[in-house]
C-alpha positions in Angstrom: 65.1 33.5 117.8 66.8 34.5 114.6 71.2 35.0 114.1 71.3 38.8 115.5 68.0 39.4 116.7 67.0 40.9 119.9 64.4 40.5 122.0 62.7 41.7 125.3 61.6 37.9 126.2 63.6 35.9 128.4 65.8 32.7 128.3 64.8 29.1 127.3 61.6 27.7 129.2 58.6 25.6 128.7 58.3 22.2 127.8 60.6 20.3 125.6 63.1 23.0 126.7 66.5 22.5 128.7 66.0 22.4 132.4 66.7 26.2 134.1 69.7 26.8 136.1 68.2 30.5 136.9 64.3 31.7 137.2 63.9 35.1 138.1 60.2 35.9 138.1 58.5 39.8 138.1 61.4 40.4 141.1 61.5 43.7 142.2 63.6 45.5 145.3 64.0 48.6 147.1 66.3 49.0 149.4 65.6 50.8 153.0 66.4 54.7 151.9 63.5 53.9 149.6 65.1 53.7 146.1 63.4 51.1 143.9 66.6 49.2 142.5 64.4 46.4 140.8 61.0 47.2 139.4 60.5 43.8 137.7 63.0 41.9 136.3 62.5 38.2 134.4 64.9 36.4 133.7 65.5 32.6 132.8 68.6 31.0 132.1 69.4 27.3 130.9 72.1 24.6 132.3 75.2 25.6 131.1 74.4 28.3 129.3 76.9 31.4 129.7 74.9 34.9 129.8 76.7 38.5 129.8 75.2 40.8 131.7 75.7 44.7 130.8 74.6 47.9 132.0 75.6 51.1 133.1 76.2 52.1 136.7 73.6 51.8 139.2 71.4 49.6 136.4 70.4 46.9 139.2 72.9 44.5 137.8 74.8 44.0 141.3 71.1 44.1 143.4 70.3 41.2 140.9 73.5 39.2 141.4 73.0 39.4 145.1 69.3 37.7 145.3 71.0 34.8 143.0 72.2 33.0 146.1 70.3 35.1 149.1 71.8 38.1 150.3 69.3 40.2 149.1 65.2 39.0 149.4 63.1 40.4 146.9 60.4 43.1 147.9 58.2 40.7 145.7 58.4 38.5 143.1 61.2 35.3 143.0 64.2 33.7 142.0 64.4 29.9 141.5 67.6 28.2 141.4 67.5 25.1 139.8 64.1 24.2 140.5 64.6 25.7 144.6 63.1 28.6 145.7 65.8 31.2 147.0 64.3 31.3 150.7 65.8 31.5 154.0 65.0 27.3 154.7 66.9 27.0 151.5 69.6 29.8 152.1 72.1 27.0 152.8 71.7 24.9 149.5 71.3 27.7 147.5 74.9 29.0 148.7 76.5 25.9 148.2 74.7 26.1 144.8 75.5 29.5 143.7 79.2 30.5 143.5 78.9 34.4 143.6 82.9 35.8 142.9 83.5 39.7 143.4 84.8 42.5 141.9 87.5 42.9 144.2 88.8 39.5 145.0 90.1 41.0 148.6 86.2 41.1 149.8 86.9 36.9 149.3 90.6 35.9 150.2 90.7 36.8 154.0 92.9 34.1 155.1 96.3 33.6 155.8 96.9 31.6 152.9 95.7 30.7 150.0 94.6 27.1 151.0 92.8 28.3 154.0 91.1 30.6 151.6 89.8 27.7 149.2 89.3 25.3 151.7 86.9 27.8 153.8 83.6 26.7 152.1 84.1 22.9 152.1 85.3 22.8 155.6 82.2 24.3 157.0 80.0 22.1 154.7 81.5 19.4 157.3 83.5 17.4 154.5 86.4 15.3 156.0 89.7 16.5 155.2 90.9 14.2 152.6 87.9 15.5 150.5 89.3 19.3 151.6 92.3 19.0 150.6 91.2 17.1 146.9 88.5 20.1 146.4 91.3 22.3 147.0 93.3 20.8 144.7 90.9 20.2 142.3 89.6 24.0 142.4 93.2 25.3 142.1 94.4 23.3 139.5 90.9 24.8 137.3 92.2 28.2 137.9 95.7 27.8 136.7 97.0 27.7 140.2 98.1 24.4 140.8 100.7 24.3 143.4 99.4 28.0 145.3 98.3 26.5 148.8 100.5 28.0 151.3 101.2 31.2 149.7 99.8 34.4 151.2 97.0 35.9 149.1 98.3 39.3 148.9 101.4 38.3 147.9 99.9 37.6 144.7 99.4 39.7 141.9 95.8 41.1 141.2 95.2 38.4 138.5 96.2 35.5 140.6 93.7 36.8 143.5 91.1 36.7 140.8 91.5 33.4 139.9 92.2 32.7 143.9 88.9 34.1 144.6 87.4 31.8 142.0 88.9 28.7 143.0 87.1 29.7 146.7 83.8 29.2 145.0 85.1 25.8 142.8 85.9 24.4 146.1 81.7 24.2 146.4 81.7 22.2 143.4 78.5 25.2 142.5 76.0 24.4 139.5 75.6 28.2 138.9 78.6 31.1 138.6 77.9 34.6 139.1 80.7 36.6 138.7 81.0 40.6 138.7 83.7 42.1 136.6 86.2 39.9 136.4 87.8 41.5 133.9 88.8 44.9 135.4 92.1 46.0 136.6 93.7 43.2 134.7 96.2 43.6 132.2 96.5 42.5 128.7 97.9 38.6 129.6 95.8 38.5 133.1 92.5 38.7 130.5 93.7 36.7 128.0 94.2 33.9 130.9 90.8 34.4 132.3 89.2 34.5 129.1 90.7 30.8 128.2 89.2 30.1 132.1 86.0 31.0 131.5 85.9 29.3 128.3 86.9 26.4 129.7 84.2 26.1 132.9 81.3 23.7 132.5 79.0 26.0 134.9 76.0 27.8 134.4 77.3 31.4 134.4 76.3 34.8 134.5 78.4 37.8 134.2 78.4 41.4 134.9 81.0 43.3 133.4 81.5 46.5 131.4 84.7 44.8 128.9 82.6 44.5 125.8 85.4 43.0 123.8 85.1 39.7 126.8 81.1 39.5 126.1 81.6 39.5 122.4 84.8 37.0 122.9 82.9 34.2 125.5 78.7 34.4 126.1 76.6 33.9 122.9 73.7 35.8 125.0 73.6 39.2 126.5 71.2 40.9 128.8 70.9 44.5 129.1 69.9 46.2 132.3 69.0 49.5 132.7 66.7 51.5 135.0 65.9 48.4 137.4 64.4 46.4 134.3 65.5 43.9 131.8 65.3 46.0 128.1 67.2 44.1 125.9 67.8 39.9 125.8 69.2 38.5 122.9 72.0 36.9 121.0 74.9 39.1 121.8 76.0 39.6 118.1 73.1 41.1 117.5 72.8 43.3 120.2 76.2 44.1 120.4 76.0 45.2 116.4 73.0 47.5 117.5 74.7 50.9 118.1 71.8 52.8 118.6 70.6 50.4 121.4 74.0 49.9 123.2 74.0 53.9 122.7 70.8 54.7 123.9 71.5 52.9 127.4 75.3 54.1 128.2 77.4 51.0 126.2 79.6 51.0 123.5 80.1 48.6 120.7 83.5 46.6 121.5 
């Protein structure tokens, strides 16, 4: 692919090409009421490659996000992560696999601390404490929160439960990070701290969010979703210099 070009194919594949972290084939979903929120998405994405995902509202971004590590199945179609099919006999490994951080970091930080909160995931893998507590550690130290175990997660402000929430899904030590706008409600030093964060994580990562100015800042490819389909994949300086495209499917140009 040419500097700036943009292209309806998906990410690397094929022989000679860097293993896939994420294979989404043809998936499509509707959900019970009927509505078709997929209608065929493909989507491939290389070992540590960092991808931007963009979209207006109710584009199937989240729907997408949510069959990366099993809680949504596809109507047809399938998603691969790592070289395992996403299927209930693999629900466990794909979790473990598939760190999936929410908007709202209070749908993740339920606990009555913030170590209880991190430690969740490795406890019920059945690790022994010592290797707990160093995950914990480990995890927090990543985020910037070195030091955070036994305060109470809403005591802390909205960017410190983001990067909380984060450290919940470090603590799984997961090959693949999904993460849906972790930008928003942040202020300007909350998003300069995540954007040096993200920077600095080795993981495969794919990201939903509608701050332009973070995709143009951090992921050298950009999908665009719209409509249940994939209609734009390319290097995101060329797709983010496209007005007409990023106009045509509810964006603006950071």
């Amino acid at each position: 692919m040419t500097p700036g070009s943009v292209s309806q194919t998906t990410g690397p594949d094929g022989a000679g090409q860097p293993a896939l972290s994420v294979d989404v084939r043809d998936l499509k979903f509707t959900y019970p009421d009927g509505f078709e929120a997929l209608k065929g998405v493909s989507l491939s994405i290389a070992d540590g490659e960092k991808v931007a995902l963009i979209g207006p509202n109710g584009a199937g971004k989240s729907t997408l996000m949510l069959h990366l590590n099993g809680i949504n199945e596809p109507t047809s179609g399938s998603v691969t992560i790592a070289g395992l099919p996403v299927t209930r006999q693999n629900i466990g490994r794909i979790r473990a696999a598939v760190g999936l951080v929410f908007q709202d970091p209070d749908d993740q930080l339920f606990s009555p601390t913030v170590y209880d909160d991190v430690a969740f995931g490795p406890i019920h893998m059945g690790l022994p404490r010592a290797e707990v507590d160093a995950r914990v550690t480990a995890a927090l130290a990543a985020v910037g929160l070195p030091g955070f175990e036994r305060r109470q997660p809403f005591h802390l402000s909205i960017g410190q439960r983001k990067r909380a929430a984060l450290a919940t899904v470090l603590s799984m030590a997961p090959s693949v990070l999904v993460l849906d706008e972790p930008s928003a409600g942040l202020d300007p030093r909350g998003r300069r701290e995540l954007i040096n964060l993200l920077r600095g994580l080795e993981q495969t990562m794919l990201v939903s969010t509608h701050d332009m100015k973070l995709v143009a800042e951090i992921f050298p490819r950009t999908v665009i979703v719209d409509g249940g389909l994939v209609v734009a994949d390319g290097e995101t300086a060329g797709i983010l210099a496209d007005a007409a495209l990023l106009e045509s499917h509810g964006l603006e140009q950071p």
